[in-house]
N, C-alpha and C positions, 0 to 999 in steps of 0.2 A: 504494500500500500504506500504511494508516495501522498495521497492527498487526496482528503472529501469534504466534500462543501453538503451541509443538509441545510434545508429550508424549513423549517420549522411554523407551524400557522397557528397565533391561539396567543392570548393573553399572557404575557411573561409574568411570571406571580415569585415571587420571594422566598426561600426558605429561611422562617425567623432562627431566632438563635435560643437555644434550649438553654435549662440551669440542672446543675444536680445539687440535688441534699439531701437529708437522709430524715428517712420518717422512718420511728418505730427501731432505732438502731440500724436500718440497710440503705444503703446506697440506689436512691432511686432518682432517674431522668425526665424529668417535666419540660415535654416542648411547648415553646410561644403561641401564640397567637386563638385565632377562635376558629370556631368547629367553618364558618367561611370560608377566612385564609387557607382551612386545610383542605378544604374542596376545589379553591381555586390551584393551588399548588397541584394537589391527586390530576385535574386537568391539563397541567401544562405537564405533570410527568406524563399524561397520558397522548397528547398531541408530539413530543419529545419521542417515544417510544413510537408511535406512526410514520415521521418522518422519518426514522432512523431504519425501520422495517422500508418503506418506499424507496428509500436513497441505496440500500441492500449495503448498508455500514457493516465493515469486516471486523472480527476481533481483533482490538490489538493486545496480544500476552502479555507482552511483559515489554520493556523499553520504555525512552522517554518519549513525551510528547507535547506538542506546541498545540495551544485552542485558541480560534480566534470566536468571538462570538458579539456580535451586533446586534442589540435589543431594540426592535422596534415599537416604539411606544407611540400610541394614542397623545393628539394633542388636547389641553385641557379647552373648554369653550372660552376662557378668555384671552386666548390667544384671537380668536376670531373680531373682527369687528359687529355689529348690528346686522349687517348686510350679510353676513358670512365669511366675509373676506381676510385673508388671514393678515394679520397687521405687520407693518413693518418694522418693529421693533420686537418681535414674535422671536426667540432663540432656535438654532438648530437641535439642539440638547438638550435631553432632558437632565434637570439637576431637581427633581422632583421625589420624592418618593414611588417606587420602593428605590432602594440602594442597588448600586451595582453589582457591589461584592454579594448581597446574599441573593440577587438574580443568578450569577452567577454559580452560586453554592448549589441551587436548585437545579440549576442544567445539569452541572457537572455529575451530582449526586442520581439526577436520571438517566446520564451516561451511562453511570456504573450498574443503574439498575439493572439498565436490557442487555451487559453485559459487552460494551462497545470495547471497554478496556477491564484489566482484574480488579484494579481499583483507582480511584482519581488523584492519588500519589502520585500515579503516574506524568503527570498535568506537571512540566517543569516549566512553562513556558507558557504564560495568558495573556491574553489584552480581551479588553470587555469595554463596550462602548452602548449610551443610550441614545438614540437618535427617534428624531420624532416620524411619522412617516405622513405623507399628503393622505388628503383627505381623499375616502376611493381605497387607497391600497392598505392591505389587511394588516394587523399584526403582527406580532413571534418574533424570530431571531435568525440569523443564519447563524450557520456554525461551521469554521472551518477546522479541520484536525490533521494534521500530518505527524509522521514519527522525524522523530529528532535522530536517529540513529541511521536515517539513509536507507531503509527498508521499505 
């Protein structure tokens, strides 16, 4: 495998960041957010695992590897003027919530799901970008993956 680009289609959602503590004497893990969050998350692992089947993503075992991944985000409506028109002082970027690292955590984490790589360790090399997308063309992310090792 030198190099796969997936296209990914669906609402980029964030994996929050869990706490451990210990009830009752044991060491127990409480993840963030609300029963929502974890239905929009279960969906983009499940639009994430679509693409990856469609694109026919190989396994990669073992080695390093480079991800690029570009999150296409929905503009907010005040970006737009009255008229609909998008204003010209409107950013390319989103600097909005959710964050990019935990968009990111969420991809990579449903990488590992459907078994793309053994685990996302693997992942020596990232770049993660929020970009907003014109009005008309859909959401998600692309995703570019190559091995760092020339295989």
């Amino acid at each position: 495998m030198s190099a796969v680009t997936i296209r990914v289609i669906g609402e980029p959602a964030p994996k929050g960041s869990g706490r451990a503590m210990v009830r009752g004497g044991r060491p127990v893990f409480v993840a963030s957010g609300s029963n929502v969050n974890r239905m929009k998350l279960a969906q983009w692992n499940s639009a994430v695992a679509r693409a990856c089947i469609a694109a026919k993503v190989p396994k990669i075992a073992d080695g390093p590897v480079e991800v690029k991944i570009d999150f296409h985000m929905r503009r907010p409506l005040t970006h737009y003027t009255s008229r609909g028109k998008l204003k010209a002082n409107a950013p390319t970027h989103s600097m909005t919530k959710p964050d990019v690292d935990k968009l990111a955590r969420s991809t990579l984490d449903a990488l590992t799901d459907i078994g793309v790589w053994t685990d996302d360790s693997q992942v020596a090399y990232l770049v993660a970008s929020k970009l907003y997308v014109p009005e008309g063309v859909e959401t998600g992310a692309v995703i570019a993956i190559s091995r760092l090792d020339g295989e």
